[in-house]
Backbone bond lengths (Angstrom), bond angles and torsions (degrees), N, CA, C in turn:
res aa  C-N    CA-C-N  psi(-1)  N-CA   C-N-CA  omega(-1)  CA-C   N-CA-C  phi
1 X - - - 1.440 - - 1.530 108.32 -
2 X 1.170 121.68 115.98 1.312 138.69 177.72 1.848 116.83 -28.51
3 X 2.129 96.22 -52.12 1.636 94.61 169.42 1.337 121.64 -46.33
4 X 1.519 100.13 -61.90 1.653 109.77 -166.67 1.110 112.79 -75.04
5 X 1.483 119.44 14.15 1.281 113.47 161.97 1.193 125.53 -105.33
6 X 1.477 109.85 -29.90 1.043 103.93 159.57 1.885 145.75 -72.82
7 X 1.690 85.87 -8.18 1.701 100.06 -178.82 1.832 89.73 -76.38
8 X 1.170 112.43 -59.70 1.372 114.78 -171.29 1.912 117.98 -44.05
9 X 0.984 94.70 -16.66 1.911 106.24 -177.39 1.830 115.94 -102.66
10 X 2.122 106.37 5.57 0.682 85.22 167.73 1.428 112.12 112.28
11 X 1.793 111.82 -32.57 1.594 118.26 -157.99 1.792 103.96 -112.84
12 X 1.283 109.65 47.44 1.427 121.10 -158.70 1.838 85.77 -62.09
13 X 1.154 134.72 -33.86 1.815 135.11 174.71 0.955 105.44 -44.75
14 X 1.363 130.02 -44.90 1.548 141.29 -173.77 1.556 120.43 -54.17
15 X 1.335 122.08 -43.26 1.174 129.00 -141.86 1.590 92.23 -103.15
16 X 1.383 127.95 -52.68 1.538 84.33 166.75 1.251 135.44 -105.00
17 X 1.743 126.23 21.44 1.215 125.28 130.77 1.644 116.02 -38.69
18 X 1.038 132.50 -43.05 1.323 136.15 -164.85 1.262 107.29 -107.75
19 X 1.336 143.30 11.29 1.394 133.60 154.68 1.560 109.24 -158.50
20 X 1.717 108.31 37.63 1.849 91.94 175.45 1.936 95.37 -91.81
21 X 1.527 109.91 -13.57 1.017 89.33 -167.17 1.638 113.46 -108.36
22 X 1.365 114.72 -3.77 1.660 135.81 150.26 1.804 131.67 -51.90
23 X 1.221 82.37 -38.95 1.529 96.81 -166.54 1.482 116.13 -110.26
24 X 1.513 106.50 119.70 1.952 123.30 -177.18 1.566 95.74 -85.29
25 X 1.266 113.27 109.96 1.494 92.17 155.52 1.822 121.44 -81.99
26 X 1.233 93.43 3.35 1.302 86.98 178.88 1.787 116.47 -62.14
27 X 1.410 103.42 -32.80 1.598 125.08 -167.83 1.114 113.32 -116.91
28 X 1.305 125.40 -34.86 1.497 142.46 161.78 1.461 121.50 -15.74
29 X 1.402 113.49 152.17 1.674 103.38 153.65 1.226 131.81 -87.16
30 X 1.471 119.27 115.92 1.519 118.07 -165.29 1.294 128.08 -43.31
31 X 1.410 107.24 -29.93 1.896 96.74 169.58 1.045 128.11 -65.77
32 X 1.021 110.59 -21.52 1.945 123.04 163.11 1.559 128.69 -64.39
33 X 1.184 92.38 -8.06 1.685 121.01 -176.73 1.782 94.52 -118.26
34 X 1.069 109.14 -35.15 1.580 90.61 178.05 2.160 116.54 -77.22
35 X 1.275 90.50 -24.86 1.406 123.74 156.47 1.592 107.19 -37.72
36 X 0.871 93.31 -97.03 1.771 117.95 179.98 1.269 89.48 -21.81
37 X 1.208 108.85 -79.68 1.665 128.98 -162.77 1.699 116.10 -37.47
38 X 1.749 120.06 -46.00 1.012 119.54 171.19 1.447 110.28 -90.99
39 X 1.256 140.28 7.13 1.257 135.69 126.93 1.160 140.41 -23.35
40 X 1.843 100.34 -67.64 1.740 123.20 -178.49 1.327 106.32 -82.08
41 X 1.188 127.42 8.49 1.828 143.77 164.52 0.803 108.55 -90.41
42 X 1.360 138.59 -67.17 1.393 154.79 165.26 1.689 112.73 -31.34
43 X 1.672 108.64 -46.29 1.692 113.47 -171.13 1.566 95.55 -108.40
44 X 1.628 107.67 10.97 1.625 86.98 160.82 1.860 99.28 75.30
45 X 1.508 130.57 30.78 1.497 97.34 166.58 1.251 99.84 -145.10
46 X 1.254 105.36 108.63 1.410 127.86 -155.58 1.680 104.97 -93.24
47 X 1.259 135.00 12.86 1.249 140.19 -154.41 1.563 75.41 -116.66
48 X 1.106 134.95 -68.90 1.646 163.77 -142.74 1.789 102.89 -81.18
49 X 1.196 100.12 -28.81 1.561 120.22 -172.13 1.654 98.88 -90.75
50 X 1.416 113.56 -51.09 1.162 105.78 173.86 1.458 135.46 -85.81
51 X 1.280 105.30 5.18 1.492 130.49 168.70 2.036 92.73 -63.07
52 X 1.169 91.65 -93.48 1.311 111.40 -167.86 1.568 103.30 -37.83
53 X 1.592 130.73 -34.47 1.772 123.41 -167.85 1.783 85.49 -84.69
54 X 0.957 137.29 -26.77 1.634 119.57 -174.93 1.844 112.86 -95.38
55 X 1.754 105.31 4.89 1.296 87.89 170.17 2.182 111.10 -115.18
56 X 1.743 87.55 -1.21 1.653 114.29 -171.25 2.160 73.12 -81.37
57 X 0.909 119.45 -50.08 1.667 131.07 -158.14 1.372 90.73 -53.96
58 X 1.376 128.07 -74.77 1.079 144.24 -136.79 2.116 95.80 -79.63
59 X 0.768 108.21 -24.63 1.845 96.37 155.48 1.346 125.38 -105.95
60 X 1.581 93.80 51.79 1.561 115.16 172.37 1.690 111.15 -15.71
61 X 1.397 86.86 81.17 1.835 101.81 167.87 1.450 112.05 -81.34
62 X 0.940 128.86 113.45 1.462 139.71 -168.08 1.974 99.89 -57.08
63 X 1.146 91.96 -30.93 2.023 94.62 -166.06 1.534 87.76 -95.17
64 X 1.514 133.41 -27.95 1.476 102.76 164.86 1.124 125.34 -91.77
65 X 1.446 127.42 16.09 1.441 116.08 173.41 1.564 123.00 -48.20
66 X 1.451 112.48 -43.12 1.480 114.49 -160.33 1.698 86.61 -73.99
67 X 1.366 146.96 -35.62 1.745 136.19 -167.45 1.529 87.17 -76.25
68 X 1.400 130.05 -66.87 1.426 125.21 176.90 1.586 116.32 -12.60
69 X 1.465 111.37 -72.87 1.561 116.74 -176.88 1.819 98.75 -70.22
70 X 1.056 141.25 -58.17 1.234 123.66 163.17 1.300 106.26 -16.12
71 X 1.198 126.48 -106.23 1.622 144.07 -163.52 1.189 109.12 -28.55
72 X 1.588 117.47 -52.01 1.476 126.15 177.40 1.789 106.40 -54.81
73 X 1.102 128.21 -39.88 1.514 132.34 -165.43 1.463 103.31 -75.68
74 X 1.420 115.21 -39.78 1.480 129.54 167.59 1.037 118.42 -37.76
75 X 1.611 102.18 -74.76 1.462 102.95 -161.99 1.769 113.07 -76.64
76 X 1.483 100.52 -11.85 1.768 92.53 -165.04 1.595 79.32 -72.85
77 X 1.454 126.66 -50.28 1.850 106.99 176.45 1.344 117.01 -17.08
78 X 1.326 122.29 -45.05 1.226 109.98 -122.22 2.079 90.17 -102.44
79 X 1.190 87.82 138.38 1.995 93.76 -168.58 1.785 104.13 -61.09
């Protein structure tokens, strides 16, 4: 997957320049959204971060609940 490859190489800037405006999480594949997510943690934009966990939320995937409440605990940390 293109995200996690690119977080893993280092180019975490990349990934949502290159897929905030590609990628539905509404329809999407959620790891690509879990992607995103430790991205906009990583660059600090927690407005953008929480965009994407309340629309990954809202197709209450039973197997992402436990990253959901993760992410959510994160970002409300985060100032």
């Amino acid at each position: 997957m293109m995200s996690g490859d690119l977080g893993m190489h280092g180019h975490v800037v990349k990934i949502p320049e290159l897929l905030c405006n590609r990628y539905k999480p509404e329809i999407g594949n959620p790891q690509v959204a879990l992607n995103l997510l430790r991205a906009y943690f990583e660059l600090n934009r927690k407005a953008d971060g929480l965009a994407i966990l309340g629309k990954l939320a809202a197709r209450k995937l039973e197997s992402m609940q436990p990253h959901i409440e993760y992410w959510n605990a994160q970002f409300t940390k985060m100032k």
